[in-house]
C-alpha positions, -999 to 999 in steps of 0.1 A, spaced: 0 0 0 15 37 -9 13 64 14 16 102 0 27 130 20 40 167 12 61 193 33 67 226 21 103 242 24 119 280 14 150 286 4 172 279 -27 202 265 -35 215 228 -22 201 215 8 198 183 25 171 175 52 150 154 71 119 148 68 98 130 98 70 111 96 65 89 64 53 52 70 95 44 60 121 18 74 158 16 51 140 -11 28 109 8 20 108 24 -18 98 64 -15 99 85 -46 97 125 -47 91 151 -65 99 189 -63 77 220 -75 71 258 -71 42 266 -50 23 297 -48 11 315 -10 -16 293 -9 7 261 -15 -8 257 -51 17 246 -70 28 264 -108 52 260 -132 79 286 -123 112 299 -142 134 279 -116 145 249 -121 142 222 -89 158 190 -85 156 162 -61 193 144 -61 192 120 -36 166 102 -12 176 80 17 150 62 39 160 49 75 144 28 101 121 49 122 100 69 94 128 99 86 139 104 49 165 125 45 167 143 8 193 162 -11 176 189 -29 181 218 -53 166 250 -61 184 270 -86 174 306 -85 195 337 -69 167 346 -38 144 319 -16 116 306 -35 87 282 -19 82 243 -28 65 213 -24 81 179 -24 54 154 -25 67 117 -12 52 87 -22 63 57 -1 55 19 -5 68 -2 29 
């Protein structure tokens, strides 16, 4: 069974972070994706470009990703997780 999930997060450039709380142990599969969200967390499809590099789930429910928003000031995103245990 999949789970879905989103957190929001501001900023730009490379980050890495933890994210608590998905249904995850270090076998389960999560995917992810990264978009530009307007003040009312709708997401559009803005001149930045976003990656997500690198996703690494551990026992206890955190995922840690390595992200990237390429753009000079702090912008606002989703990354939607979809996790299968």
């Amino acid at each position: 069974m999949s789970t879905t999930k989103d957190f929001f997060v501001t900023g730009h450039g490379a980050f890495k972070k933890p994210f608590n709380g998905l249904p995850v142990n270090s076998n389960s599969v999560v995917l992810a994706n990264i978009c530009e969200v307007d003040d009312n967390n709708n997401p559009f499809p803005g001149d930045a470009t976003m990656r997500i590099h690198n996703i690494v789930p551990l026992d206890g429910g955190v995922t840690w990703v390595y992200a990237e928003i390429i753009w000079e000031g702090d912008l606002r995103a989703r990354i939607r997780f979809v996790t299968d245990l």
